[in-house]
Backbone as a ProteinNet text record, in pm:
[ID]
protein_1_A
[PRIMARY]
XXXXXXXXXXXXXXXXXXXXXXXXXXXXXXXXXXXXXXXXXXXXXXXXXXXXXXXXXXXXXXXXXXXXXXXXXXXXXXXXXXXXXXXXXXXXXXXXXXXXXXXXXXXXXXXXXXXXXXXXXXXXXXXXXXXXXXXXXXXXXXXXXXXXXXXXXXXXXXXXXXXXXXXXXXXXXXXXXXXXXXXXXXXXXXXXXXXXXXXXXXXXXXXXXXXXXXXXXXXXXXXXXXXXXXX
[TERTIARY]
129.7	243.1	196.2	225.6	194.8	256.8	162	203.8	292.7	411.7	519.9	432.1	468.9	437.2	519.4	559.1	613.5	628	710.8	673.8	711	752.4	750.2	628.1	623.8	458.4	458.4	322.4	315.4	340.7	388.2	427.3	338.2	368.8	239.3	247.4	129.5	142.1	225	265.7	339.9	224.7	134.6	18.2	-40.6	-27.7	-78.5	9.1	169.4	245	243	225.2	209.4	71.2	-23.3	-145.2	-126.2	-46.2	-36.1	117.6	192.4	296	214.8	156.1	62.3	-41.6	-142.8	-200.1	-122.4	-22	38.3	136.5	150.1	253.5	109.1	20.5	-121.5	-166.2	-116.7	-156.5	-91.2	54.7	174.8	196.9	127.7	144.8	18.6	-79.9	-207.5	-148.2	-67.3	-6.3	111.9	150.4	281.8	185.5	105.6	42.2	-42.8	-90.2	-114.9	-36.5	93.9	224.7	246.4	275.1	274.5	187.4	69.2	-42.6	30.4	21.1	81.2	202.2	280.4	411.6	426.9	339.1	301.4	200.3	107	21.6	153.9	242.9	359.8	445.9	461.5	541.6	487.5	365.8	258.7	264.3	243.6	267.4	353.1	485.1	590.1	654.7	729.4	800	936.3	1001.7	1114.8	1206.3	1334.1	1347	1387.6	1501.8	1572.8	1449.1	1353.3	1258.1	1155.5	1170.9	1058.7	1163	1339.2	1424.8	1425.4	1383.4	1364.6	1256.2	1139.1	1017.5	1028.7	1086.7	1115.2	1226.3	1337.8	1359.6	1293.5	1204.4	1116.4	1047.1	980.2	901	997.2	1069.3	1198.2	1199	1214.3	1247.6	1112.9	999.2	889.2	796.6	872.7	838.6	926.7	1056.2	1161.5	1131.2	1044.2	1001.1	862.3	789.2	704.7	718.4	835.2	894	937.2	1022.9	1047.5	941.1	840.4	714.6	655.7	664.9	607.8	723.7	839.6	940	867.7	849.1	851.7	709.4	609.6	478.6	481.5	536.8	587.7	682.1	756.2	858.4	723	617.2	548.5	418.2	437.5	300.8	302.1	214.9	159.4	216.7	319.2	337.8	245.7	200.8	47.7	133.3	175.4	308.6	175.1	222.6	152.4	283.8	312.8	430.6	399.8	511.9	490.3	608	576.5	735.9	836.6	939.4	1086.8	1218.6	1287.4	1390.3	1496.8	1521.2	1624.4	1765	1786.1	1920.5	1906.2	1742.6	1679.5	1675.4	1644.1	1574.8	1751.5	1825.1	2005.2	2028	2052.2	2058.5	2036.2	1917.9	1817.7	1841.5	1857.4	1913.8	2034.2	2127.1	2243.3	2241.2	2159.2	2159.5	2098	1992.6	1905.8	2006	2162.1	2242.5	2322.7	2334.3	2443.4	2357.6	2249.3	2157.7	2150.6	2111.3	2078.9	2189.1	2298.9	2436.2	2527.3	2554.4	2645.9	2763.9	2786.4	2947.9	2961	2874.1	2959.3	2896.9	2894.3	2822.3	2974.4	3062.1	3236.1	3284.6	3217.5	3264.3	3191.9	3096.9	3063.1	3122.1	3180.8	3165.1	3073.6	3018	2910.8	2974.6	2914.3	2976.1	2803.4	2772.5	2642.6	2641.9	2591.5	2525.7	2394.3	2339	2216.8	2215	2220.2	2240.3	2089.1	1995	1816.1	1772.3	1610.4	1549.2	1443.5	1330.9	1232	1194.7	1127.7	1098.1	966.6	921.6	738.9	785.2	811.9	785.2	741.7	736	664	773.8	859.9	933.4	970.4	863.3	939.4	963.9	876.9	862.9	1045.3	1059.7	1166.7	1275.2	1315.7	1423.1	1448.5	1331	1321.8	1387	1353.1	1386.7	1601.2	1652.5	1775.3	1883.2	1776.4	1825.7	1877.6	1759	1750.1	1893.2	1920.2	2036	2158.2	2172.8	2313	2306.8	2199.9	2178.7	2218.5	2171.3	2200.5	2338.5	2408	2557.1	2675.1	2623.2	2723.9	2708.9	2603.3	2505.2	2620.8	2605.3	2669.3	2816.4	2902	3028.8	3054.6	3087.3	3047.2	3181.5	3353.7	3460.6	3492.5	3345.8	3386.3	3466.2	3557.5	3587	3544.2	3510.4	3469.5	3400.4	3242.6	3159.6	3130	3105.8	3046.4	2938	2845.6	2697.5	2723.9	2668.3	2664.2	2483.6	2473.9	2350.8	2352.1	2311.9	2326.7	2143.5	2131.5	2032	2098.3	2002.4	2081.3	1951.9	1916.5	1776.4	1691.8	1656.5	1487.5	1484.5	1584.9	1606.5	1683.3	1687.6	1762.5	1805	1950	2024.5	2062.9	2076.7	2131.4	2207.3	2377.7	2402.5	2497.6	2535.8	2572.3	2684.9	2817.3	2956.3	3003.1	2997.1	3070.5	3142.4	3248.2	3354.2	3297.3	3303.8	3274.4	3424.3	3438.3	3577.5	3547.3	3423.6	3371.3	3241.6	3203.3	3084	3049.5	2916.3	2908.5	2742.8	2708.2	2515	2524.1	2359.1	2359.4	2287.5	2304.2	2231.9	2036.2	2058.1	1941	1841.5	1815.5	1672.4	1689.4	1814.3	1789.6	1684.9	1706.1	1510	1398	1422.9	1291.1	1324	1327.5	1367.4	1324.1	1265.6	1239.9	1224	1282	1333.6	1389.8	1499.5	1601.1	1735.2	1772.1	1869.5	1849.4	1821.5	1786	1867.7	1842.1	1973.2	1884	1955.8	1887.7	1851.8	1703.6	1707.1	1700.5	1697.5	1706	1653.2	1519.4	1418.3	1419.8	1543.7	1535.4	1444.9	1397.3	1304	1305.3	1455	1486	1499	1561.2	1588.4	1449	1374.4	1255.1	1167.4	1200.6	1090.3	1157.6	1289.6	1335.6	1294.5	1294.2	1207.8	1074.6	1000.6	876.7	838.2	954.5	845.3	937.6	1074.9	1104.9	988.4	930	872.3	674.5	709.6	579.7	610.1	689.5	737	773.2	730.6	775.2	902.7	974.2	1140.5	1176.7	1323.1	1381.4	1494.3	1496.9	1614.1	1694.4	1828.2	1905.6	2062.1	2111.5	2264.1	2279.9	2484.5	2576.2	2647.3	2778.3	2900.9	3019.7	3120.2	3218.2	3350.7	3357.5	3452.6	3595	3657.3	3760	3736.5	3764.8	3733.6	3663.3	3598.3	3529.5	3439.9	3335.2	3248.8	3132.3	3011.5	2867.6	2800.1	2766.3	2677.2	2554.3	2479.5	2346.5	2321.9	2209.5	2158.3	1993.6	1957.6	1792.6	1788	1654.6	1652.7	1490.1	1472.1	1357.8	1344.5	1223	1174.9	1181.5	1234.5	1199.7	1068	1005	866.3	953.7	860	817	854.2	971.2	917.5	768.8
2870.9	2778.5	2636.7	2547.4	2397.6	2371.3	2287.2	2208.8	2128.9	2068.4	1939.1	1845.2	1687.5	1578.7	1494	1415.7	1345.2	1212.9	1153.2	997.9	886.3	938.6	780.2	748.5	627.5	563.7	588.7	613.6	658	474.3	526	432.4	273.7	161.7	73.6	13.5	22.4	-21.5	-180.1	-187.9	-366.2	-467	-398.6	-512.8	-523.3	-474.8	-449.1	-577.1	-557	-607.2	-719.8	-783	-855.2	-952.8	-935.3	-982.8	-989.2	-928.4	-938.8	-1053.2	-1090.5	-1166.4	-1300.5	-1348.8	-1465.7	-1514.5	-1441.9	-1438.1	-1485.7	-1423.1	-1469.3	-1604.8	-1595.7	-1760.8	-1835.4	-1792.2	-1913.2	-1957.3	-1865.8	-1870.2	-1957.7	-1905.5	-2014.7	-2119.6	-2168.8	-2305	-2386.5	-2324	-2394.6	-2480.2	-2347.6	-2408.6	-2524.7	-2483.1	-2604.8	-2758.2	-2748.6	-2857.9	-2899.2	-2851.6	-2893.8	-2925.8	-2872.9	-2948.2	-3076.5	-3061.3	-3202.3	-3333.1	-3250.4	-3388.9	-3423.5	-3314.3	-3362.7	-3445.6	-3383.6	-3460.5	-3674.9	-3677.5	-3798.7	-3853.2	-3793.9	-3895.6	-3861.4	-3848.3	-3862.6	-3968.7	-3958.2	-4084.8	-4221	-4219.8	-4366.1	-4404.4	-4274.2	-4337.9	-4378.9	-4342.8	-4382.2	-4527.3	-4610.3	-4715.9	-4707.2	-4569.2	-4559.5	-4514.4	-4578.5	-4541.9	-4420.5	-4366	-4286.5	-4147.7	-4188	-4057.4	-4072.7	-4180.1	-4189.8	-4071.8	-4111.8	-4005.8	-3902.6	-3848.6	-3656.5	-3631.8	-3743.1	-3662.3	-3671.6	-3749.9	-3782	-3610.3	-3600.6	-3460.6	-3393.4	-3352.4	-3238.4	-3229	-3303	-3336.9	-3282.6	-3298.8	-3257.2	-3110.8	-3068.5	-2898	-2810.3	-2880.3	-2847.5	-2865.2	-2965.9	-2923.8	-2855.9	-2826.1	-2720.6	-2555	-2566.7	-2430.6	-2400.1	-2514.7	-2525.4	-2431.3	-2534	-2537.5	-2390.5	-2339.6	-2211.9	-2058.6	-2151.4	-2022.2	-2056.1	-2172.4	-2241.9	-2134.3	-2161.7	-2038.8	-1896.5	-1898.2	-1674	-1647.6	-1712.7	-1662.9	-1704.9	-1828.6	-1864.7	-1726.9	-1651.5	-1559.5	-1419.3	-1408.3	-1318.4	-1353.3	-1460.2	-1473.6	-1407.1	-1381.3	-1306.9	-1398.9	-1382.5	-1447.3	-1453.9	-1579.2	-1600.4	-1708	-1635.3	-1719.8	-1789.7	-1948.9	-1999.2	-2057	-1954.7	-1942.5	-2069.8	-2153	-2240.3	-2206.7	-2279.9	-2238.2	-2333.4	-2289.9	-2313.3	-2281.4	-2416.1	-2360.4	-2269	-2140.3	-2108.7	-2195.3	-2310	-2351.8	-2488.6	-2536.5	-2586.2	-2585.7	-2482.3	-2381	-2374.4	-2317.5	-2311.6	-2410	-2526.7	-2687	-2739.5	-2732.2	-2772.7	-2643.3	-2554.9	-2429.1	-2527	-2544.2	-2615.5	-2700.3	-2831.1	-2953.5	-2914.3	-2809.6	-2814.1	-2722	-2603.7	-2562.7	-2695.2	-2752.3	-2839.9	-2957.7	-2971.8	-3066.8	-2968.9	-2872.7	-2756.9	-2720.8	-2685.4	-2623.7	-2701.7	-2836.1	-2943.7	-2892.2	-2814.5	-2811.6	-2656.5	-2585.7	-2481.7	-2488.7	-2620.5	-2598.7	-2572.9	-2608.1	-2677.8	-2477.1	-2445.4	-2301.9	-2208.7	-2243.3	-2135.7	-2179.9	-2078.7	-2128.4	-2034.4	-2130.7	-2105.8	-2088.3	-1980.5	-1877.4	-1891.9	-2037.8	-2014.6	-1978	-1917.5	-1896.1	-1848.8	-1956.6	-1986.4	-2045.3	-1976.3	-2048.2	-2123	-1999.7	-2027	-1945.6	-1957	-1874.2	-1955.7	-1918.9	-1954.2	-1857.1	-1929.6	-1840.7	-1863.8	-1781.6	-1815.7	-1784.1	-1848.9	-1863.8	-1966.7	-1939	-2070.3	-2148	-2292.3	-2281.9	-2309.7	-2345.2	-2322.1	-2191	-2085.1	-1977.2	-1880.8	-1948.2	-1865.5	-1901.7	-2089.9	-2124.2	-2089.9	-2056.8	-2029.6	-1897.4	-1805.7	-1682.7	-1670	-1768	-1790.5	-1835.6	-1921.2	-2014.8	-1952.5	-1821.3	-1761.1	-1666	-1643	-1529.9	-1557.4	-1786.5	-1848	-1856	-1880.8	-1894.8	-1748.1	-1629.5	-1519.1	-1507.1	-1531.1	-1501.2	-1605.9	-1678.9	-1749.6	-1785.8	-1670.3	-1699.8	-1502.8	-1468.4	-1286.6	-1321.5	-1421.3	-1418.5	-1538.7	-1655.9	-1751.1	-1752.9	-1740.8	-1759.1	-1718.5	-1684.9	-1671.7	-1847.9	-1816.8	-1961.8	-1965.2	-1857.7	-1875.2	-1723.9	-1756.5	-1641	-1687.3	-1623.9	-1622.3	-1624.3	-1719.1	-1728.1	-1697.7	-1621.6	-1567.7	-1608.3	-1725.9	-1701.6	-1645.6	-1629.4	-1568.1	-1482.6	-1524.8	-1442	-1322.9	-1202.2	-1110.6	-1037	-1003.8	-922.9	-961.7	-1108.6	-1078.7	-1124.3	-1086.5	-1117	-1242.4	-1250.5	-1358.2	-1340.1	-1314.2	-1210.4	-1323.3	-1371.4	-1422.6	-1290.9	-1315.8	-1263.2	-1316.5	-1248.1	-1344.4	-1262.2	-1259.4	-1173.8	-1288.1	-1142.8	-1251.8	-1088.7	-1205.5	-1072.5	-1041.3	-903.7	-845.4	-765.3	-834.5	-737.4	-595.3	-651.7	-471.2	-432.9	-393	-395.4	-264.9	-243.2	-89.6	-36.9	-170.4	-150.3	-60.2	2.6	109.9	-9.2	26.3	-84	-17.8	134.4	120.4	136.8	66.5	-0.9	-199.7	-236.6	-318.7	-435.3	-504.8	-584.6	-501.6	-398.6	-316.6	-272.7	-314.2	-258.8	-439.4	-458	-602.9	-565.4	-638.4	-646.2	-558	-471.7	-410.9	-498.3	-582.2	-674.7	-813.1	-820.9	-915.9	-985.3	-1118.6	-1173.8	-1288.3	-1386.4	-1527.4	-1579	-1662.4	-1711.4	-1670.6	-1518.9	-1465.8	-1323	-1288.3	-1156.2	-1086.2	-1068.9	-968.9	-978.6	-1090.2	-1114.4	-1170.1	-1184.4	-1280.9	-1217.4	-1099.2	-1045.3	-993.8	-891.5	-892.9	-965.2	-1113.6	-1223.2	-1237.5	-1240.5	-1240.7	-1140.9	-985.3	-884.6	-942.3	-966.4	-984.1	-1104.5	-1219.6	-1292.7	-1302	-1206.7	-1112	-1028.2	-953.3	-864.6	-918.3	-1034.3	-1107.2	-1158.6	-1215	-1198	-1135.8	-992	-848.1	-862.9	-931.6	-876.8	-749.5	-778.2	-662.8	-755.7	-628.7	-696.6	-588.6	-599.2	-475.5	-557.6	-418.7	-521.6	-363.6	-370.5	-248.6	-333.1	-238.7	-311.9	-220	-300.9	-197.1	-239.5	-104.4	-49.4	-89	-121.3	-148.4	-300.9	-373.1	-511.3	-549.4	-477.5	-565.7	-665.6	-622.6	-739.2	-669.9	-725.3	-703.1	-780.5	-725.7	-787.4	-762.1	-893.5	-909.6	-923.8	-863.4	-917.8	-934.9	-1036	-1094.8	-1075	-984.2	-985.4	-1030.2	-1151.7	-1173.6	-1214.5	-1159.9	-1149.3	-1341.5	-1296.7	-1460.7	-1440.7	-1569.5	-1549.8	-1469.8	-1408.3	-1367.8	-1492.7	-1482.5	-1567.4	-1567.4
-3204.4	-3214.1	-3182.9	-3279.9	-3267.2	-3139.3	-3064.2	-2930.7	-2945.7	-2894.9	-2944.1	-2868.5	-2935.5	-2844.4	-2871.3	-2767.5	-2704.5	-2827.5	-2869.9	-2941.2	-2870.4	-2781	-2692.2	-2631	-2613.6	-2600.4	-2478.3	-2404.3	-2244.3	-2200.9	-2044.8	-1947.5	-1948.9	-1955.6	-1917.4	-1779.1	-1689	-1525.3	-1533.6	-1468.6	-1423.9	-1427.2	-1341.6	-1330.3	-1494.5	-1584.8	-1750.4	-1820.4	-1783.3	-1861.9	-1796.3	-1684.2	-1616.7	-1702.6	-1670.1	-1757.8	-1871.3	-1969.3	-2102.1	-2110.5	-2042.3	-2067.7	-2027.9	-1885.8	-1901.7	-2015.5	-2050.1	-2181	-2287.4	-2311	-2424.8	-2415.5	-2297.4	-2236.9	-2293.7	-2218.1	-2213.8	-2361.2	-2480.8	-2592	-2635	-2618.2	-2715.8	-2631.6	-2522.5	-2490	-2535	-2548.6	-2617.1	-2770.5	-2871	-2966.5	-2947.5	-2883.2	-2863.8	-2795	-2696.5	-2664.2	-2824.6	-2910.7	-3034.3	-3080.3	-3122.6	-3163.7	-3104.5	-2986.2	-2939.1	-2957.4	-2963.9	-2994.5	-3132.3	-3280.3	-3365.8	-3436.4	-3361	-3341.6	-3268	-3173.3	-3108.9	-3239.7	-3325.8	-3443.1	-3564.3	-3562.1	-3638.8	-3626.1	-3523.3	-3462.6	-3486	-3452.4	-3446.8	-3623.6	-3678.9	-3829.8	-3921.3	-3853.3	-3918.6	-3882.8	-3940.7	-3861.7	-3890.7	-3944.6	-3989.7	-3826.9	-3778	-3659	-3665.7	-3753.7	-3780	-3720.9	-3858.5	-3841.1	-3700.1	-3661	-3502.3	-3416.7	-3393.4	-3338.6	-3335.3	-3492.1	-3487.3	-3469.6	-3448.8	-3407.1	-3232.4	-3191.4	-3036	-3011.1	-3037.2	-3048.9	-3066.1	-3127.6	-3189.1	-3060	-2997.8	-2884.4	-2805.8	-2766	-2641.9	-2669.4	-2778.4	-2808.2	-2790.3	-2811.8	-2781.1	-2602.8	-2519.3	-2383.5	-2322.1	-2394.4	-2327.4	-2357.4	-2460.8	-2457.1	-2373.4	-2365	-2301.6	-2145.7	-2091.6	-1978.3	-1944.3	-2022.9	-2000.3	-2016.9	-2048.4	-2087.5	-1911.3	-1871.9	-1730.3	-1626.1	-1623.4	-1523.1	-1565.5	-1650.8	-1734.6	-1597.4	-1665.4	-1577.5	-1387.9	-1372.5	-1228.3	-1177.2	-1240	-1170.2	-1207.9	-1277.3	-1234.7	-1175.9	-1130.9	-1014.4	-885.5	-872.4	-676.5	-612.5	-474.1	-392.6	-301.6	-304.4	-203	-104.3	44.7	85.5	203.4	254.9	336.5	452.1	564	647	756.9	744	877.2	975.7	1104.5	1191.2	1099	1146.5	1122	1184.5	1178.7	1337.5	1195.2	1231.2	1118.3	1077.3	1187.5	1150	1061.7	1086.3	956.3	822.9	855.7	695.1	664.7	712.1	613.5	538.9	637.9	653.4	485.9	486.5	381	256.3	325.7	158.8	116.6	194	167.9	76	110.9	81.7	-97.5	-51.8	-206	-299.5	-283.9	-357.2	-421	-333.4	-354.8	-467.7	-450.6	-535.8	-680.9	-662.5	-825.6	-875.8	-775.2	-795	-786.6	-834.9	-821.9	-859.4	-962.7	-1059.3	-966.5	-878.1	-797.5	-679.3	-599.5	-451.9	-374.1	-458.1	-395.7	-396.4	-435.6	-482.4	-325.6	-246	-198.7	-39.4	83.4	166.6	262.5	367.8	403	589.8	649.9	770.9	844.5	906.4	941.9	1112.3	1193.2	1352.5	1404.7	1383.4	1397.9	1523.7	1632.6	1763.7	1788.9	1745.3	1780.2	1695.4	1725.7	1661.6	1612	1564.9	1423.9	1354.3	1254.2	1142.9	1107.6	1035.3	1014.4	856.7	797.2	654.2	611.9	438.6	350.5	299.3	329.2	262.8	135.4	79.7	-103.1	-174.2	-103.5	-129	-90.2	25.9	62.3	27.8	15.1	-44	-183.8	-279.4	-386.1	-398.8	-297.4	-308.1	-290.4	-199.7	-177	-309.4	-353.3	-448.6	-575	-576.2	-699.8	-677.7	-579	-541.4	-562.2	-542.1	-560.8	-755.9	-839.4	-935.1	-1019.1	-988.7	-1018.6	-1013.2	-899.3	-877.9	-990.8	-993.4	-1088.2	-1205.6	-1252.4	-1405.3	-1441.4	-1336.2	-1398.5	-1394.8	-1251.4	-1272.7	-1280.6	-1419.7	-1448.2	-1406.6	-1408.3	-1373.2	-1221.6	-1122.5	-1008.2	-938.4	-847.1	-774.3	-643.2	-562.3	-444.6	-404.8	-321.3	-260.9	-151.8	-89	139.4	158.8	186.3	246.9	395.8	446.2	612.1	650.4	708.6	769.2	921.8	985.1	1127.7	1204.9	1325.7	1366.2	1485.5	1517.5	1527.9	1616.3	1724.2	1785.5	1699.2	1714.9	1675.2	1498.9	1427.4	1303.7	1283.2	1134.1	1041.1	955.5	964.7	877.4	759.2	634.5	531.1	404.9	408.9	292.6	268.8	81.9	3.7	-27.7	-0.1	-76.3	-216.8	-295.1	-419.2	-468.9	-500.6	-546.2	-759	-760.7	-869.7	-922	-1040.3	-1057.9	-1170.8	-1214.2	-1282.2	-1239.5	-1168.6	-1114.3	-1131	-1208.8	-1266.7	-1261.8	-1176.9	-1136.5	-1024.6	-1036.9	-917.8	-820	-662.6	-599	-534.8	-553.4	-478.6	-490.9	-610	-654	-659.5	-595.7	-614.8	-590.4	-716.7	-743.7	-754.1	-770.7	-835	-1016.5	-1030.7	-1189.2	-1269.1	-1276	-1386.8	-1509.1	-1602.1	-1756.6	-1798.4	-1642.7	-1725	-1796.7	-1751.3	-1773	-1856.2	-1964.9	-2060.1	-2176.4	-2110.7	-2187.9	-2266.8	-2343.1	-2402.8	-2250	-2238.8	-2148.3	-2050.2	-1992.5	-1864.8	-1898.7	-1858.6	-1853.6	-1705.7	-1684.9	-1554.4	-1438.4	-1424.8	-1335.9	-1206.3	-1181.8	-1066.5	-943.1	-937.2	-833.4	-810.8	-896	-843	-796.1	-794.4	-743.1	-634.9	-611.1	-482.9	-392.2	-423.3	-356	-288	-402.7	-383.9	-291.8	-289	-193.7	-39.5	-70.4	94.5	191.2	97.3	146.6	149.9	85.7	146	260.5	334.2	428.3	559	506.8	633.5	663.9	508.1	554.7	436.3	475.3	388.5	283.6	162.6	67.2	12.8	21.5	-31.7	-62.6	-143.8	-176.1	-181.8	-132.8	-154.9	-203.9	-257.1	-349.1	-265.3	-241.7	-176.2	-215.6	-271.6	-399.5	-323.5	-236.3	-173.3	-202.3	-149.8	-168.3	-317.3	-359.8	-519.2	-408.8	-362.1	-327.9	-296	-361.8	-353.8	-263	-171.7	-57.8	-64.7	-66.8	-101.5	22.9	74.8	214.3	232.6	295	305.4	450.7	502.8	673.4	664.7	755.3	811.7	936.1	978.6	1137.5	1187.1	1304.6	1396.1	1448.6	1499.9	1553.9	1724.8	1734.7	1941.9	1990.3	2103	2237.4	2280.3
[MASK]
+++++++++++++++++++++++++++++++++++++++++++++++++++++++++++++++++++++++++++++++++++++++++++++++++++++++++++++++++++++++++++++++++++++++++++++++++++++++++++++++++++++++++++++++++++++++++++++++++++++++++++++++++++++++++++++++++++++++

């Protein structure tokens, strides 16, 4: 009796697809930086304004793709974190200031429940605000008609508790893989990659990352725990 086999293609490791999505960013930006050179000896030769304009556009559509091939491989880089102290009521402070700078048309939307009496923190911080940032960005990219969610920062034995309630009125994800699953969720513009970079540079860290959803209330609680330094 003939053996059956399988036609789905075997599994490929992360670290595979990983190397093969940079490579190919690295490829199609080599071309687009040729575009660009071309596009700029286009410009110089024409003196028509009209047409200097669509090559000045053309240029714009060409470092915006640029740009977004620059985020794709940045959200799968190694977090190589370089941790300094930090008073935690700092580090909020400054999450704040930088939502309210990225998140202008919904900083008015979140309110923020901070008690940070003390504490420090040994993180990196672009690494970690990045990781926060990505969590207020996520939340109002899935519920674009949300009007108001709860930032809770707070320290707690030794920890630094940050979470994020935002109300979900269909909420139908499982949570406990959450941020382990990348490019299940793929939209224009958005390759499932966020929450897993948020994982990843938590747990470069020696913290933890998890979210439940509780079906009474309609609200998904995201929560980030990282260690304070020792007295």
């Amino acid at each position: 009796m003939a053996q059956e086999h399988s036609t789905d293609p075997p599994p490929v490791p992360w670290p595979e697809i990983v190397k093969f999505v940079r490579q190919l960013s690295h490829d199609i930006r080599n071309n687009l930086n040729a575009v660009e050179l071309q596009s700029a000896y286009l410009a110089e030769l024409t003196e028509n304004s009209e047409m200097k304009e669509e090559v000045q556009r053309l240029r714009q559509m060409v470092s915006e793709v640029g740009t977004s091939l620059q985020r794709l491989t940045a959200g799968l880089s190694q977090v190589n974190a370089t941790p300094i102290s930090y008073q935690a009521k700092d580090f909020v402070e400054d999450l704040r200031q930088k939502v309210a700078r990225e998140q202008p048309e919904n900083a008015n939307k979140i309110s923020w429940d901070v008690k940070c009496e003390g504490g420090t923190l040994q993180v990196d911080p672009q690494f970690a605000q990045q990781a926060l940032l990505e969590l207020f960005a996520n939340a109002f990219h899935h519920e674009r008609n949300v009007n108001a969610i709860t930032a809770k920062a707070y320290t707690d034995g030794g920890r630094f508790v940050f979470e994020l309630h935002e109300p979900k009125s269909n909420f139908q994800l499982r949570t406990e893989n959450w941020g382990r699953e990348p490019l299940r969720n793929v939209s224009q513009g958005h390759y499932g990659l966020g929450l897993n970079r948020v994982r990843s540079i938590v747990e470069a860290h020696d913290g933890e990352f998890e979210a439940e959803f509780d079906q009474k209330s309609s609200t998904l609680k995201t929560t980030v725990v990282l260690p304070l330094e020792k007295p």
